[in-house]
C-alpha positions as CSV (number, residue, x, y, z in Angstrom):
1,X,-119.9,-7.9,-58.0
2,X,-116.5,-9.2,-58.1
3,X,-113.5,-7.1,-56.7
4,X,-109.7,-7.4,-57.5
5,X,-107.0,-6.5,-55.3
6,X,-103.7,-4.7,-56.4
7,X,-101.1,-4.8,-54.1
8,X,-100.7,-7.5,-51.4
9,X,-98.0,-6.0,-48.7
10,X,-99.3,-6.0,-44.5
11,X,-103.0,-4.7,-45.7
12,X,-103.8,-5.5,-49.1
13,X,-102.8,-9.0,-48.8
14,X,-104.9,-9.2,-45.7
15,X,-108.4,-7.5,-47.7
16,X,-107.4,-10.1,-50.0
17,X,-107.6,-13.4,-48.4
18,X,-110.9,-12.4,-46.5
19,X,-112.7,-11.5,-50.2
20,X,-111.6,-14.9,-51.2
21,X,-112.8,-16.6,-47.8
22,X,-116.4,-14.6,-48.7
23,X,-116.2,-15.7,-52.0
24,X,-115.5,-12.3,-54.3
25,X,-111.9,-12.7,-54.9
26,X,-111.5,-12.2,-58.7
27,X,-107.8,-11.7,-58.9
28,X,-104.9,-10.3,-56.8
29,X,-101.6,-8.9,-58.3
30,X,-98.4,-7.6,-56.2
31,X,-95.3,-6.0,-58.1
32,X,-93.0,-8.7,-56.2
33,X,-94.5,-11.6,-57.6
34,X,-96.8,-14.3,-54.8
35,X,-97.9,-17.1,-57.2
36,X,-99.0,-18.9,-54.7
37,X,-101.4,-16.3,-53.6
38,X,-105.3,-17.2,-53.7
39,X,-106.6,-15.7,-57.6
40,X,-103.0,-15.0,-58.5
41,X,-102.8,-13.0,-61.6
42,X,-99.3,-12.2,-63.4
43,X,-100.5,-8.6,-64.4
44,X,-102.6,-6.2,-63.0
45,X,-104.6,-5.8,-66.1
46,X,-105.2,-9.3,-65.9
47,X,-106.8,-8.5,-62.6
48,X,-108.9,-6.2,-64.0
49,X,-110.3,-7.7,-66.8
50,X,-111.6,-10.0,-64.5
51,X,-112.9,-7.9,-61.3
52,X,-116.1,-5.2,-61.3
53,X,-114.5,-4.0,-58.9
54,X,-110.2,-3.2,-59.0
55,X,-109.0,-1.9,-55.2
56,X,-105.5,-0.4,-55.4
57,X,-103.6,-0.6,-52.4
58,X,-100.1,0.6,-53.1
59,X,-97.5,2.9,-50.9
60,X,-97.4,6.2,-53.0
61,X,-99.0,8.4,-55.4
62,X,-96.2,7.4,-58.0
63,X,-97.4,3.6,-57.5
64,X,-100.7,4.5,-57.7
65,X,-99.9,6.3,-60.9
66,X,-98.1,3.3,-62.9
67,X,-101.0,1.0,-61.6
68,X,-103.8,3.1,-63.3
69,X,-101.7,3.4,-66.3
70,X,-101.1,0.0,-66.7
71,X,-105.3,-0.8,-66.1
72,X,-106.7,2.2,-67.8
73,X,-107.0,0.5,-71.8
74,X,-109.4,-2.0,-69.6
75,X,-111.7,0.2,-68.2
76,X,-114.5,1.3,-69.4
77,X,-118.2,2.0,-68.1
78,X,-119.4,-0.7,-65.4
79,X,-116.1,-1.0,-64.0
80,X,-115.0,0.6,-60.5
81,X,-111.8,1.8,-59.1
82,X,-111.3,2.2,-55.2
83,X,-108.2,3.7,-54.6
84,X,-107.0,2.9,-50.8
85,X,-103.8,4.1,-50.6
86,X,-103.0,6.7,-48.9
87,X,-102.2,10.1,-51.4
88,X,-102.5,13.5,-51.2
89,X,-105.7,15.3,-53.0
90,X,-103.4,16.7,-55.5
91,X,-102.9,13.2,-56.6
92,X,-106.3,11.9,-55.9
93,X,-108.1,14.5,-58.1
94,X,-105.3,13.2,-61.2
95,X,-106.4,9.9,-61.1
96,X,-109.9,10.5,-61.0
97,X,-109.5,12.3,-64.1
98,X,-108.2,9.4,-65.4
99,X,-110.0,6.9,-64.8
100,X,-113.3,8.6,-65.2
101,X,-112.4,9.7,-68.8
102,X,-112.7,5.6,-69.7
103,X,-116.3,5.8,-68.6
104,X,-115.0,4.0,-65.6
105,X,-116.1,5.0,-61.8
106,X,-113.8,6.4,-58.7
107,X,-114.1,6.1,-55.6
108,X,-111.6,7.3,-53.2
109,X,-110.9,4.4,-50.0
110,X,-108.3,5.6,-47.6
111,X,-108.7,3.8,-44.5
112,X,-107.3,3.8,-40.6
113,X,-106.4,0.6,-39.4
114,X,-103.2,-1.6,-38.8
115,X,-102.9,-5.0,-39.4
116,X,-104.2,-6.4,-36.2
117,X,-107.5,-4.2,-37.3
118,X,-107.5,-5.7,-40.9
119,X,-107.0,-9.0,-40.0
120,X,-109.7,-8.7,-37.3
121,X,-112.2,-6.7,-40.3
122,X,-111.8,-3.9,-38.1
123,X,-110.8,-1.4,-41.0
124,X,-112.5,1.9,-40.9
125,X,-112.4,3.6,-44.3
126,X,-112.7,7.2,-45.3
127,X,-115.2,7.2,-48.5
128,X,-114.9,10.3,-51.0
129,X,-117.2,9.9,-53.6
130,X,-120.8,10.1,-55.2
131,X,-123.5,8.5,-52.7
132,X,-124.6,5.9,-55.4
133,X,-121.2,5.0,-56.0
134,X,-120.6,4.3,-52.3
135,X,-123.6,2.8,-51.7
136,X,-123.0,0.2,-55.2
137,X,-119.3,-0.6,-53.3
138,X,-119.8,-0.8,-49.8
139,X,-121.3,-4.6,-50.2
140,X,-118.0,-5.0,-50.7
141,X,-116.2,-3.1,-48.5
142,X,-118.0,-4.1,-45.5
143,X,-116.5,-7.7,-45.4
144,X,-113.5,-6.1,-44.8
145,X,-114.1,-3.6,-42.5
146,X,-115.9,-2.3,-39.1
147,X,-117.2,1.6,-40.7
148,X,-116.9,3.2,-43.4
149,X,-117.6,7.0,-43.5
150,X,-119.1,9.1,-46.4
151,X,-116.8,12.1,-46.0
152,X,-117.2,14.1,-49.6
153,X,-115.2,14.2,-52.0
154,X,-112.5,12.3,-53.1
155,X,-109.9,15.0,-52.2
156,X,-111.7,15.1,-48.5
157,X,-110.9,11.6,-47.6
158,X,-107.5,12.0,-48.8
159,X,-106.7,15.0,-46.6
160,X,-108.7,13.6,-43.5
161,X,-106.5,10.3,-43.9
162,X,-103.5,12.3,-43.8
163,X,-104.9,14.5,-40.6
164,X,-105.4,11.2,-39.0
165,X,-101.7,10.1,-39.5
166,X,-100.4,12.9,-38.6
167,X,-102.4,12.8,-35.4
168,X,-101.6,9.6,-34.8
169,X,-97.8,10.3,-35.4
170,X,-97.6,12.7,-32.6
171,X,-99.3,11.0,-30.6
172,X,-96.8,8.1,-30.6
173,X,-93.6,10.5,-30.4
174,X,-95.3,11.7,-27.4
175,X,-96.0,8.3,-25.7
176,X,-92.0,7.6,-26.5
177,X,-90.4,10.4,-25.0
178,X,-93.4,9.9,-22.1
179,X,-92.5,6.6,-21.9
180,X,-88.9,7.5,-21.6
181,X,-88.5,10.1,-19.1
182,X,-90.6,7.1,-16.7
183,X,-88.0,4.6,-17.2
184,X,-85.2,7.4,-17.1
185,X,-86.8,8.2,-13.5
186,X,-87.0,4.0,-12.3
187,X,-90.1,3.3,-13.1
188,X,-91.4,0.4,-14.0
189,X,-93.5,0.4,-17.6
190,X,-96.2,-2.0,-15.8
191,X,-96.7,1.1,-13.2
192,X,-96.5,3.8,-16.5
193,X,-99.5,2.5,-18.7
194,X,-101.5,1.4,-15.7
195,X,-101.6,4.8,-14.5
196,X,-101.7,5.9,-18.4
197,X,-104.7,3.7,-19.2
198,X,-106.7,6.3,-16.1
199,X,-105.2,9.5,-17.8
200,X,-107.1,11.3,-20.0
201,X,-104.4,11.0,-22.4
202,X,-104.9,7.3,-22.8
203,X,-105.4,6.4,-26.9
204,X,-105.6,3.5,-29.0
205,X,-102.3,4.0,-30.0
206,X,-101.4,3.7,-26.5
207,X,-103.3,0.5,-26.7
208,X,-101.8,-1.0,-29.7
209,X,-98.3,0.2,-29.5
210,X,-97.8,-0.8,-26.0
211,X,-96.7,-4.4,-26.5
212,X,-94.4,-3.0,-29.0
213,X,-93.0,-0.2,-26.6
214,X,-92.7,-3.0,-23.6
215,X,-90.6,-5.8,-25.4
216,X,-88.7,-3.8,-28.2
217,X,-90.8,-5.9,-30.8
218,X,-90.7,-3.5,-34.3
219,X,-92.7,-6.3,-36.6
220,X,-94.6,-4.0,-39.1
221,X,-98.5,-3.0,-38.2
222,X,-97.6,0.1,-40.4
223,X,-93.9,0.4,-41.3
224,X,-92.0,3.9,-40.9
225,X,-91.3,4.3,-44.6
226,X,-95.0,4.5,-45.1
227,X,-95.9,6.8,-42.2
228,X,-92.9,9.1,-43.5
229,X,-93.9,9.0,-47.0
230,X,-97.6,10.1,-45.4
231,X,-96.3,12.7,-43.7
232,X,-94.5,14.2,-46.5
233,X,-97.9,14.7,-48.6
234,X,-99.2,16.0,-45.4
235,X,-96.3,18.8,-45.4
236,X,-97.4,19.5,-49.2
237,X,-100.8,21.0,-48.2
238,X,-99.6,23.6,-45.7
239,X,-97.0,26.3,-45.7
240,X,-93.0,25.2,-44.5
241,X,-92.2,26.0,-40.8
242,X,-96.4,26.1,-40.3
243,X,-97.4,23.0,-38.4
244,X,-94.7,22.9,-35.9
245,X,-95.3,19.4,-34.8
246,X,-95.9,18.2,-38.4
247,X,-92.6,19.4,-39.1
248,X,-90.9,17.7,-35.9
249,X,-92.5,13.5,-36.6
250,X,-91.5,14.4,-40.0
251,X,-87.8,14.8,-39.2
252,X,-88.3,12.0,-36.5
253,X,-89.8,9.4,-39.5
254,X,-86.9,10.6,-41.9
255,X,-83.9,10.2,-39.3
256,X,-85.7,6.6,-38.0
257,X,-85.6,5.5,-42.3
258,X,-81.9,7.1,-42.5
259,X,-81.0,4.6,-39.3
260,X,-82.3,1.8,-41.2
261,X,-85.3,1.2,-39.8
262,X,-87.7,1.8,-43.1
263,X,-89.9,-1.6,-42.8
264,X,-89.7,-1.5,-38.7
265,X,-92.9,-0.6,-37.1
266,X,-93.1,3.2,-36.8
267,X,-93.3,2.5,-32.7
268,X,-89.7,2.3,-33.4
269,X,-89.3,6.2,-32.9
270,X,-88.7,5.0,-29.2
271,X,-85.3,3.6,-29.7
272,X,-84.1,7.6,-31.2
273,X,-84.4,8.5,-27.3
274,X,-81.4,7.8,-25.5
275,X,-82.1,5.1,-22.9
């Protein structure tokens, strides 16, 4: 089978260029035009017209939305949608509606994984969906990624993608104001995540977001507009005031976007804290 990518921004474009490299590339669309880019198509229903497969890899549920409308007079039985961006089950439940009134399949794709992970096909994705369905894709899937696990339905991996943010969003708030209080106090950050990397507390966010933390660099692995916009469909599925720390890195994300720091790394929650 042939797949088709729609959207090309830090991960998408990534996915992209290593379907092409393995030779499955059938087109690859963006909303800001890339030309240049390897199976360029001008319009996403160009894109699927051409694919088996048609990966959507957008930022939101409204995105998503005005992709599927756009493709939906091409589908029909045969074809496949993955959906990898990262929505809320609300949303995810929609679409599959949608698309499987064409005769069309879905599959819902969310994944964990920044950029170094893509680029390294490292991705681990989150696969909600029938079993033959999964198993017809994950050819596919698996040149782009490390796992991928069957978690049930399509609504399931949407809400265990947005547990996983949200986990992963405290988790980095917490190594800022850690990391903060240590410099605060004299000392050094090489003595900090040595001694961190023997705690118990130690993460792969840790990990990854240390360069970042050291040297002030905010390049996007995954920007703060996006891990905002995530947690806000996390705060859809519970009650307000519920999930105290949910509430608390969503205020964090917001103020971070308000100081203009939307397409920053989301590591850049450090520089709220007061040096």
């Amino acid at each position: 089978m042939k797949i088709g990518v729609l959207g090309l921004g830090i991960i998408g474009g990534v996915w992209a260029k290593h379907y092409d490299a393995a030779g499955v590339l059938a087109g690859a669309w963006n909303r800001s035009p890339k030309p240049g880019f390897p199976r360029w198509q001008s319009t996403p229903e160009a894109v699927a017209d051409a694919a088996d497969v048609i990966q959507i890899v957008v930022a939101d549920p409204p995105a998503v939305e005005g992709v599927i409308k756009k493709i939906l007079p091409r589908l029909r039985a045969g074809k496949i949608v993955v959906q990898s961006s990262t929505i809320d089950p609300t949303s995810s439940e929609r679409f599959h509606q949608l698309v499987t009134a064409t005769g069309a399949r879905y599959l819902e794709a969310p994944f964990t994984g920044s950029k170094p992970a893509a680029e390294s096909k490292k991705t681990v994705y989150f696969l909600g969906g029938d079993a033959a369905l999964i198993a017809d894709v994950e050819p596919l899937l698996s040149l782009v990624s490390e796992v991928r696990f069957t978690i049930g339905t399509h609504q399931q991996a949407t809400a265990l993608k947005l547990a996983m943010n949200l986990n992963i969003s405290v988790v980095l708030e917490g190594l800022c104001e850690s990391l903060t209080i240590v410099r605060r106090a004299g000392i050094s950050d090489d003595t900090y995540f040595k001694v961190l990397a023997k705690n118990v507390s130690h993460s792969g966010v840790a990990t990854l977001k240390e360069p970042k933390l050291r040297t002030g660099d905010y390049a996007p692995q995954f920007s703060v507009k996006h891990m905002h916009k995530d947690m806000r469909l996390a705060g859809t599925m519970v009650p307000a005031g519920e999930f105290p720390a949910l509430e608390t890195v969503r205020a964090r994300l917001q103020l971070a976007e308000a100081r203009g720091w939307a397409d920053e790394d989301f590591s850049a929650l450090l520089k709220l804290l007061p040096k």
